[in-house]
FIPADREN-918693 format. One record per atom (N, C-alpha, C): x, y, z. Coordinates in steps of 0.2 Angstrom, whole numbers, plus 5000, padded with zeros to 4 digits. Example, Ala and Ser with C-alpha at 12.3 -4.5 7.8 and 13.67 -1.06 7.14 Angstrom:
506649725039
506249785039
506649845039
506449895035
506849955036
506450005039
This chain:
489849834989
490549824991
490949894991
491449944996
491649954996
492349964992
492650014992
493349994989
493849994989
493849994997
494349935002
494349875002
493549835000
493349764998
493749764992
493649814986
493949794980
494549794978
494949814981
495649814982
496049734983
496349744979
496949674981
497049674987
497349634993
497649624997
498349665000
498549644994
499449694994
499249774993
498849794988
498449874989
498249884994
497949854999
497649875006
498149905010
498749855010
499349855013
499749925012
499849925004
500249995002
499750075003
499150055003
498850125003
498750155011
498950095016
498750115022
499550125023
499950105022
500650135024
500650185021
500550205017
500650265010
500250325014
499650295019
499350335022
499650385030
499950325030
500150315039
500850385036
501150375030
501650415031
501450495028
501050475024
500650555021
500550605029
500250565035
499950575040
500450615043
501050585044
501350605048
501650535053
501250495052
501150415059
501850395057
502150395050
502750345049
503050405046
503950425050
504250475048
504850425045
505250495042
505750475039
506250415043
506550355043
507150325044
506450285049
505850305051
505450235055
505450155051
505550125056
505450035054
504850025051
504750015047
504149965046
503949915046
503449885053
503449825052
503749765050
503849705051
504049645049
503649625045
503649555039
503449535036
503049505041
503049465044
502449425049
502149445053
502249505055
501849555060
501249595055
501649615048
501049645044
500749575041
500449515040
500449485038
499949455042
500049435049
499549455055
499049515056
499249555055
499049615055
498649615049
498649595044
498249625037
497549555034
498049495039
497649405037
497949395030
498649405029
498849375022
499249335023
499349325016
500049275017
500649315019
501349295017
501949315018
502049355013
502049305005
501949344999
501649404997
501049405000
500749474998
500949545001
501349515008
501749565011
502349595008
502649545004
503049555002
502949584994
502549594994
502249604985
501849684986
501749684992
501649764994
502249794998
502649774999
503149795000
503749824994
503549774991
504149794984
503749864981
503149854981
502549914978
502849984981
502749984988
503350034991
503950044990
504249984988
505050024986
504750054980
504550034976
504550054968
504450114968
503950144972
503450204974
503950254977
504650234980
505250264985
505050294990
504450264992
504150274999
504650225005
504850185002
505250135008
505950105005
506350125009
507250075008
507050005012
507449975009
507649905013
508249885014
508549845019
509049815019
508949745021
509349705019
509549635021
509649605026
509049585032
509249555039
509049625045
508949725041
508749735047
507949755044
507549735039
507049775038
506949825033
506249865034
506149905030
506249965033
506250035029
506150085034
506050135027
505550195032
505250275027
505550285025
505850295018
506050355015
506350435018
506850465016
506750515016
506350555012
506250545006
505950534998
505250555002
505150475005
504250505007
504050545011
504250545017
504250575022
504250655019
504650685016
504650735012
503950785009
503650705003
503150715000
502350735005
502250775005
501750805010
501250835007
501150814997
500850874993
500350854992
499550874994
499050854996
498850844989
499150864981
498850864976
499050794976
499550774975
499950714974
499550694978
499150644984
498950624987
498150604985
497850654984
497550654980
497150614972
497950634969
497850604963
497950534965
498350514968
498350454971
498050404973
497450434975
496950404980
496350404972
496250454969
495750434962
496050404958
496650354959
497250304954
496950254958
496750244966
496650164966
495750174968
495450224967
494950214965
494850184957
495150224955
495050184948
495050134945
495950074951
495850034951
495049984953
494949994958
494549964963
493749944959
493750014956
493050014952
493249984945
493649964943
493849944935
493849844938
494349844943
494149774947
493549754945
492849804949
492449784951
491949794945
492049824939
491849824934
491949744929
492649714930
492849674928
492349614931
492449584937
491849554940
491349544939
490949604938
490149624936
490149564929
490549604925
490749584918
490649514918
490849474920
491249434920
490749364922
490349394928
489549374932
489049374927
489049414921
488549424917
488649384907
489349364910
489149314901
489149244904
């Protein structure tokens, strides 16, 4: 299992946004998708879309308004710092393999 397999749904969602703007792909004031267009895009529900999305505001990767969407951050777009990105990425490793430690676990009593 990979740790894209072990990852939540809504994680798959925020670390590939999270990626897209690291990259350079999504700049500051860019939309972000619709909740139904990611939602097709990922095979989720609406929920999860939106449960990775709130993930991003928290994170201050993304603003929202009411009725036109999401959209980058200035905050994020900003953030460029390959240490932070890093540290980031061994956070949902850790995740993914603690998941998948819980599983194991869980298969064996």
């Amino acid at each position: 299992m990979t740790n894209a397999e072990a990852m939540q749904p809504y994680q798959r969602i925020v670390n590939d946004i999270r990626n897209q703007i690291a990259a350079g792909r999504l700049q500051a004031g860019a939309q972000i998708p619709g909740i139904k267009a990611l939602a097709e895009e990922y095979h989720v529900a609406a929920g999860t879309v939106q449960r990775a999305l709130a993930e991003l505001r928290t994170l201050g990767l993304i603003y929202s308004h009411q009725g036109r969407g999401s959209f980058v951050s200035e905050e994020a777009a900003g953030r460029t710092d390959s240490t932070i990105n890093r540290i980031r990425h061994l956070e949902e490793q850790v995740e993914a393999l603690t998941a998948r430690l819980d599983r194991l676990e869980q298969g064996s009593e």
